[in-house]
C-alpha positions in Angstrom: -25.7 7.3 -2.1 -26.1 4.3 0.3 -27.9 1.4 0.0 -28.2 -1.4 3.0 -28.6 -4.9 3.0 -27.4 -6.2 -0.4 -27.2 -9.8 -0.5 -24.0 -10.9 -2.3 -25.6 -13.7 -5.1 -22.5 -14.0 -7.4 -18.9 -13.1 -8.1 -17.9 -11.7 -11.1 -14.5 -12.9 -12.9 -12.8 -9.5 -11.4 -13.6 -10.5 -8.1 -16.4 -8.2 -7.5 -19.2 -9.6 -5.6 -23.1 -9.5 -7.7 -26.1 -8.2 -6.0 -29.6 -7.0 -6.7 -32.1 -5.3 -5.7 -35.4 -3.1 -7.1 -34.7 -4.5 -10.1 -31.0 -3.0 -10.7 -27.7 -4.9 -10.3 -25.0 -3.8 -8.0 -21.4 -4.9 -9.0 -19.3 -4.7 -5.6 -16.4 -4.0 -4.6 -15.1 -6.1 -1.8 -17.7 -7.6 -1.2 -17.8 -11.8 -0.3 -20.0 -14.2 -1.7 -22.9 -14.9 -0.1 -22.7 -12.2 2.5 -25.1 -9.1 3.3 -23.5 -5.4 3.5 -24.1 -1.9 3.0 -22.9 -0.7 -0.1 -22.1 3.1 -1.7 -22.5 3.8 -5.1 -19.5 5.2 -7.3 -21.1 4.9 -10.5 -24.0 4.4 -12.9 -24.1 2.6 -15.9 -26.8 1.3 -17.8 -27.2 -2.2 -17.0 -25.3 -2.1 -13.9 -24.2 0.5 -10.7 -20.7 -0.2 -9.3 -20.5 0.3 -5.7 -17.9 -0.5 -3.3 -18.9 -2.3 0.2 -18.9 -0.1 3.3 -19.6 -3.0 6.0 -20.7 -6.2 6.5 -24.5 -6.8 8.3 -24.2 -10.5 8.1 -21.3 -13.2 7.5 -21.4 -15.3 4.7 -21.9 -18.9 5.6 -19.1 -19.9 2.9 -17.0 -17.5 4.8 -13.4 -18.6 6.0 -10.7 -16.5 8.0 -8.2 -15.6 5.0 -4.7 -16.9 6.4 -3.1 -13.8 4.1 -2.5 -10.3 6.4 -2.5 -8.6 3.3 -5.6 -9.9 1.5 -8.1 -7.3 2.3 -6.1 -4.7 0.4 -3.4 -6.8 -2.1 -5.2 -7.1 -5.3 -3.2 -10.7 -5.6 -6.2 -12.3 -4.3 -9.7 -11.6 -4.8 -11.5 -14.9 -3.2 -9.6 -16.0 -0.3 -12.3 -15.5 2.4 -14.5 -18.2 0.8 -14.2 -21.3 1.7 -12.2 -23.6 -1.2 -15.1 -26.1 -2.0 -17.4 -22.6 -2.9 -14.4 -21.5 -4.8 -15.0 -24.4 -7.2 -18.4 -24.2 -7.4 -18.4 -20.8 -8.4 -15.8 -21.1 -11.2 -18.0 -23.6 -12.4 -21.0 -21.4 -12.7 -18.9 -18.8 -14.3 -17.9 -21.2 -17.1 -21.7 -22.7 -17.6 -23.0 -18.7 -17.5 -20.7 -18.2 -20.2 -21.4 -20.4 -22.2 -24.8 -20.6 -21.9 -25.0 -16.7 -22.3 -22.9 -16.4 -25.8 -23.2 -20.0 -27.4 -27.0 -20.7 -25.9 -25.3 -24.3 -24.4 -26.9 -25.7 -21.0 -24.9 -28.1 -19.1 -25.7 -29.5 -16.0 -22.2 -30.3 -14.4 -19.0 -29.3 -15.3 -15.8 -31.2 -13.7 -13.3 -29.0 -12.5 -10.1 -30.6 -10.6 -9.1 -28.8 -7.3 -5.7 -27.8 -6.7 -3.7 -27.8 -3.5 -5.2 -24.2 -2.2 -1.7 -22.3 -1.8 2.4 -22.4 -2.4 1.1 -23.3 -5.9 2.5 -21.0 -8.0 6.2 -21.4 -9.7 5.7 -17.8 -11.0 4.8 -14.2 -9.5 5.2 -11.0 -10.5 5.7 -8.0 -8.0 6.1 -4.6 -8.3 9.4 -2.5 -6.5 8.1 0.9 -4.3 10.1 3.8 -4.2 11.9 2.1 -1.0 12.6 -0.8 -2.9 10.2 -2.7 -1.0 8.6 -6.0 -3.0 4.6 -4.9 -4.0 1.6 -5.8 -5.3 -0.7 -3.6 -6.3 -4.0 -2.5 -4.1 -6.8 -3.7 -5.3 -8.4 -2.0 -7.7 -5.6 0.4 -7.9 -2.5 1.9 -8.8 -1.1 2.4 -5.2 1.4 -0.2 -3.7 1.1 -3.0 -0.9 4.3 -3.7 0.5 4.6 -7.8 1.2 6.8 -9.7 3.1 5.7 -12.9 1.6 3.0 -14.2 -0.8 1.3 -17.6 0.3 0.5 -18.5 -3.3 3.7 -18.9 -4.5 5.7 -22.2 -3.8 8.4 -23.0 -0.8 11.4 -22.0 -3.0 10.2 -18.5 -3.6 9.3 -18.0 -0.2 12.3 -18.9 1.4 14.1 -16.7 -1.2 11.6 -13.3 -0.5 13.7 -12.0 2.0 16.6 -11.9 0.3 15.5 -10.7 -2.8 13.8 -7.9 -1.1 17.0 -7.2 0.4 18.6 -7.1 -2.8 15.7 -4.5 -4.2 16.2 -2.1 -1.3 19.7 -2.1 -1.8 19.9 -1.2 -5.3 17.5 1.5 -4.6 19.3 2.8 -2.1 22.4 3.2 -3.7 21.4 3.5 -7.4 17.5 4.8 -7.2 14.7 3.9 -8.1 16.2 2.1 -11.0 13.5 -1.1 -11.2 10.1 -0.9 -11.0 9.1 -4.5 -11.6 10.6 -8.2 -11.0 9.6 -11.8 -11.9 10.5 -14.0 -9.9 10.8 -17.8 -11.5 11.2 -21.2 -9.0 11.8 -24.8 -10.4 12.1 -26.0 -7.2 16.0 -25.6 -7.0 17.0 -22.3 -8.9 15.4 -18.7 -9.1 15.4 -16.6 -12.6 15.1 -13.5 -12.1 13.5 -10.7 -14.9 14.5 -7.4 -13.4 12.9 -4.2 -15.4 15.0 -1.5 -15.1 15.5 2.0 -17.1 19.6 1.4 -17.3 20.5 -2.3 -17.5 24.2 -1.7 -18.0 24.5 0.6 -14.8 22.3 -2.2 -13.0 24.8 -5.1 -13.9 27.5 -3.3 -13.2 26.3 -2.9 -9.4 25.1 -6.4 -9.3 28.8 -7.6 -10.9 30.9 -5.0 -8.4 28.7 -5.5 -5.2 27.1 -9.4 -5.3 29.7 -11.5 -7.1 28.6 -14.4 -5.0 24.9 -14.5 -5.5 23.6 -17.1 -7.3 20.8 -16.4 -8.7 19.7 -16.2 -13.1 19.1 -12.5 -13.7 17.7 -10.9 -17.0 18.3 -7.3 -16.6 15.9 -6.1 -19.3 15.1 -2.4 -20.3 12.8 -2.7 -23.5 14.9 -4.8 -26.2 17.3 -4.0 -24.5 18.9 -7.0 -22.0 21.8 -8.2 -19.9 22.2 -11.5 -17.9 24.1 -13.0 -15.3 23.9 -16.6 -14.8 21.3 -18.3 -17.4 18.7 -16.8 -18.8 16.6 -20.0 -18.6 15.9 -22.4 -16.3 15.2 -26.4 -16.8 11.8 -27.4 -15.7 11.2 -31.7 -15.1 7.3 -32.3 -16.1 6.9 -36.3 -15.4 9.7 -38.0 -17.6 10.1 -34.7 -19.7 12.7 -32.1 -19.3 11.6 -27.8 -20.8 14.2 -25.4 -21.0 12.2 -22.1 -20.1 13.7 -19.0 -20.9 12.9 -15.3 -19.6 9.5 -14.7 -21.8 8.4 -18.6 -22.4 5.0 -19.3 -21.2 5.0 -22.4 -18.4 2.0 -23.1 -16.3 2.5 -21.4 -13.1 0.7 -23.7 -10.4 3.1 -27.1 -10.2 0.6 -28.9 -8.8 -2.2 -29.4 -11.7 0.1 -28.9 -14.8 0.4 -32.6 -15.3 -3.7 -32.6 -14.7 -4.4 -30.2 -16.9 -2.2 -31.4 -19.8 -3.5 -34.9 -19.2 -7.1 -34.2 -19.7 -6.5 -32.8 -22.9 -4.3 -35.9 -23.9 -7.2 -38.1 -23.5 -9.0 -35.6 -26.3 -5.9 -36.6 -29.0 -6.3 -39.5 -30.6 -2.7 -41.7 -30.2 0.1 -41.2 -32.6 -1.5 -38.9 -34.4 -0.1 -35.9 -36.0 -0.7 -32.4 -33.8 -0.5 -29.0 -34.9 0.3 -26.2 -32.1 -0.9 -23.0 -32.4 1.2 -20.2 -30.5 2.9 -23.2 -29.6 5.5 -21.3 -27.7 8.6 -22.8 -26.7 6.6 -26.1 -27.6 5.8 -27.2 -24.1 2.1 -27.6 -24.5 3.0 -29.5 -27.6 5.9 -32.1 -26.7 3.1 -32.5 -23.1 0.0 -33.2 -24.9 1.3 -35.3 -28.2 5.3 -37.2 -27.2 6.0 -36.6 -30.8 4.3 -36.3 -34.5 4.2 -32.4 -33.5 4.0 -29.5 -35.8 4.3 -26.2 -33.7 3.6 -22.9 -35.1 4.5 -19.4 -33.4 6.1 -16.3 -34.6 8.1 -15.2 -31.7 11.6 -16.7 -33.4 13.6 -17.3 -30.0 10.8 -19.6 -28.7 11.2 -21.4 -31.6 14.9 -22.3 -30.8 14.1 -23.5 -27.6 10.7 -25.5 -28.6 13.6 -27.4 -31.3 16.0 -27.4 -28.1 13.0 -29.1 -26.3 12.6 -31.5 -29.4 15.9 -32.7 -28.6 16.4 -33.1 -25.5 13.4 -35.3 -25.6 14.1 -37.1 -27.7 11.6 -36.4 -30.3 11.7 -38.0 -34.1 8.6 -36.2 -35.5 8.2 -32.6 -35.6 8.7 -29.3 -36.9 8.5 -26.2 -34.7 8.2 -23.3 -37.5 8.3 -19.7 -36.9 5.4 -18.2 -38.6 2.3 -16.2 -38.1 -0.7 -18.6 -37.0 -2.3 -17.3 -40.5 0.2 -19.2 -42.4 -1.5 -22.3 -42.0 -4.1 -23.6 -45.0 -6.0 -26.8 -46.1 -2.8 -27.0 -48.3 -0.6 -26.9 -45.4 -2.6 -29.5 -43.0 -3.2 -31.6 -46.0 0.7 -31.9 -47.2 1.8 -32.2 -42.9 -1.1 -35.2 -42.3 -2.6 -32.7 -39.3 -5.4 -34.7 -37.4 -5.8 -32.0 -34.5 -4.9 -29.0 -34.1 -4.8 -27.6 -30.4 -4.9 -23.8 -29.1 -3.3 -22.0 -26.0 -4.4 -18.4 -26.5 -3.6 -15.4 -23.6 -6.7 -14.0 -21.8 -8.0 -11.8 -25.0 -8.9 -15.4 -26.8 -8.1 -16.2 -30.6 -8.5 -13.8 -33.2 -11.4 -14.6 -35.5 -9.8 -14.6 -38.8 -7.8 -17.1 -37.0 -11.0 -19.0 -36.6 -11.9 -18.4 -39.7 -8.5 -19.9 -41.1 -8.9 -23.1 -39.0 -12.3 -23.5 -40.0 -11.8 -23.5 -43.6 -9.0 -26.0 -43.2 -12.3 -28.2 -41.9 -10.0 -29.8 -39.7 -12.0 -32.6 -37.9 -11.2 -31.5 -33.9 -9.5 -28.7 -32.4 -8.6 -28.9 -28.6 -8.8 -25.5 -26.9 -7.3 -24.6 -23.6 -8.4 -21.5 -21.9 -7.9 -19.3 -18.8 -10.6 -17.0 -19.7 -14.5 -18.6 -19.5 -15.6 -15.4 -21.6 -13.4 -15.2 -24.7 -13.3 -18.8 -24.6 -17.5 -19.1 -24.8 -17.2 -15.7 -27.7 -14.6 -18.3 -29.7 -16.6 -21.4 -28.9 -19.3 -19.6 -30.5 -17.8 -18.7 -33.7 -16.2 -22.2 -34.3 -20.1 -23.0 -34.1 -21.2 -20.8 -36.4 -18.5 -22.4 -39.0 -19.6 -25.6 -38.6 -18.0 -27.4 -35.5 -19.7 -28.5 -31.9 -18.5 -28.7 -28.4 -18.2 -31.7 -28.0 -16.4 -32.2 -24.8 -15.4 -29.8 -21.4 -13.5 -30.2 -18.4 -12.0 -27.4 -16.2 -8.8 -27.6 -14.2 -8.6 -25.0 -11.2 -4.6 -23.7 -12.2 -5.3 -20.4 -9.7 -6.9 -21.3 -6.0 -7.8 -17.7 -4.1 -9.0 -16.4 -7.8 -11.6 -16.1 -9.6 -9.7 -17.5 -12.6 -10.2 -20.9 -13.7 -8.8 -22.7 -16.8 -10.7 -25.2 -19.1 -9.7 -27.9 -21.8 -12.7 -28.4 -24.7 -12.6 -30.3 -27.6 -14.3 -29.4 -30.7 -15.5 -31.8 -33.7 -16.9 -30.5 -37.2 -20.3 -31.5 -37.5 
């Protein structure tokens, strides 16, 4: 069924564009924001339809040319035709409808800090075709884009494309299609490589024989199962700090606002007091937000190593990085390690709640929460309410320009 002249109100955190009308609401794909179209329907559901856009009857006034040839089908990207200053304004509303839709907060204004709109990221992950082409995948699908290029990630990356690309093409040439996925990793001045393959040994053994020149960090990793060649890390500089990052460690991937986003939550903390990290990782968040009196929790055992590598090279005289479950921690534990604040870094899916319930009982007085997900951060928000705690302050730091992602730094005080 078709419907014409939907008028695109809102984007959803997917990147499908809102619209109503009769009284129903139309979830679209490919659809701008603030733009009219004719739509099809694909499917019904009870408080929505999902449709996908067949045309365009009138421009968006927020529209902008997107400088990417592959944005109307790579799935990378899902707001790069509206123009940047609409981009914020609309991860803004996404927060404050979140919030105000599970917690029941209004608030009027929510700062968020722009970012520099692309070559942002020091991180992207692609997909290898069956020609060994570099790919992301179509939006809203399985099937593969082949790119030359990707105009989000930073100079160093870029320059280096081509020849990675010619390295992918050559291995599946000669052995296959023996990788389906690669990270690619910039600081600026070396690549690391995570290359997942179905036989690592018969991979480094090409790479050894057939590139004993190149010079790039390559994890070869099939399951548990890896090789390297080169480091399997790479030293990241973060104002007067140096981070040893290695193959799985969580770093911030837009080099422009890491400093911005780590110093808004600083200014949460009061000084010199003791910190306790949850999911701490390699302890980068930690030894960023705090300089020292840090106790980092996470149970991933090799992050640990190199958060106490990180201790060290900074120089740090107060902390303990401890590999552990988060739900190790009890009043016991914050009372006998003088915790003031505890802060959380959770992925997309937000905190578990009997890990809110174990922070809550510890009645810790403020918990500093960073987010890259407005919904599971509003669900969480609620629950720490329901145990007794407030929001008490919010700010929002745009770490992903073209996207409807958004990440925000909140601290909450028991009542």
């Amino acid at each position: 069924m078709i419907i014409k002249d939907i008028k695109v109100i809102d984007i959803l955190q997917d990147g499908r564009g809102v619209g109503k009308a009769d009284s129903k609401v139309y979830f679209i794909e490919g659809a701008s924001f603030g733009e009219t179209c004719d739509i099809e329907i694909i499917n019904e559901k009870k408080n929505f339809i999902e449709a996908k856009k067949l045309k365009t009857t009138q421009q968006s006034c927020h529209f902008t040319q997107p400088p990417c040839p592959y944005f109307y089908e790579c799935g990378g990207c899902t707001i790069m035709d509206t123009n940047y200053n609409t981009q914020i304004k609309l991860k803004e509303n996404l927060i404050k409808n979140a919030l105000k839709k599970t917690c029941g907060i209004n608030i009027e204004y929510i700062e968020i800090l722009p970012s520099e709109k692309l070559g942002y990221r020091n991180k992207i992950r692609l997909q290898v075709d069956e020609k060994g082409r570099l790919a992301y995948n179509k939006k809203s699908s399985n099937d593969l884009v082949a790119i030359n290029d990707c105009l989000l990630a930073n100079n160093h990356i870029r320059k280096n494309l081509p020849n990675i690309r010619k390295l992918t093409e050559d291995i599946t040439k000669n052995l296959g299609r023996i990788i389906r996925e690669i990270s690619i990793r910039s600081n600026g001045k070396e690549i690391l490589l995570n290359i997942y393959t179905n036989d690592e040994e018969k991979l480094y053994n090409y790479l050894k024989e057939q590139y004993p020149n190149q010079t790039y960090n390559i994890n070869l990793i099939n399951g548990r199962k890896i090789m390297t060649i080169g480091n399997n890390y790479l030293n990241f500089k973060l104002k007067d700090k140096i981070f040893k990052v290695s193959k799985y460690d969580f770093y911030q991937v837009n080099d422009y606002q890491i400093e911005n986003l780590y110093d808004s939550a600083r200014k949460y903390l009061e000084k010199d007091k003791k910190l306790l990290d949850l999911f701490c990782g390699s302890g980068i968040s930690s030894i960023a937000l705090n300089d020292d009196h840090i106790v980092g929790i996470e149970i991933n055992k090799s992050a640990i190593e190199d958060a106490k590598q990180n201790a060290i090279a900074n120089n740090l005289k107060d902390y303990k990085f401890i590999a552990k479950n988060a739900k190790y921690i009890d009043q016991k534990f914050i009372k006998k390690e003088k915790i003031k604040a505890v802060t959380v870094d959770p992925p997309r899916a937000g905190l578990d709640k009997e890990i809110i319930k174990t922070l809550t009982k510890t009645k810790i007085e403020n918990i500093i929460y960073i987010s890259c997900n407005p919904q599971t951060l509003a669900r969480d928000i609620k629950r720490f309410m329901d145990r007794g705690y407030k929001l008490e302050k919010i700010k929002a730091v745009d770490m992903f320009p073209q996207t409807m992602h958004v990440e925000t730094v909140v601290l909450m005080s028991r009542k």
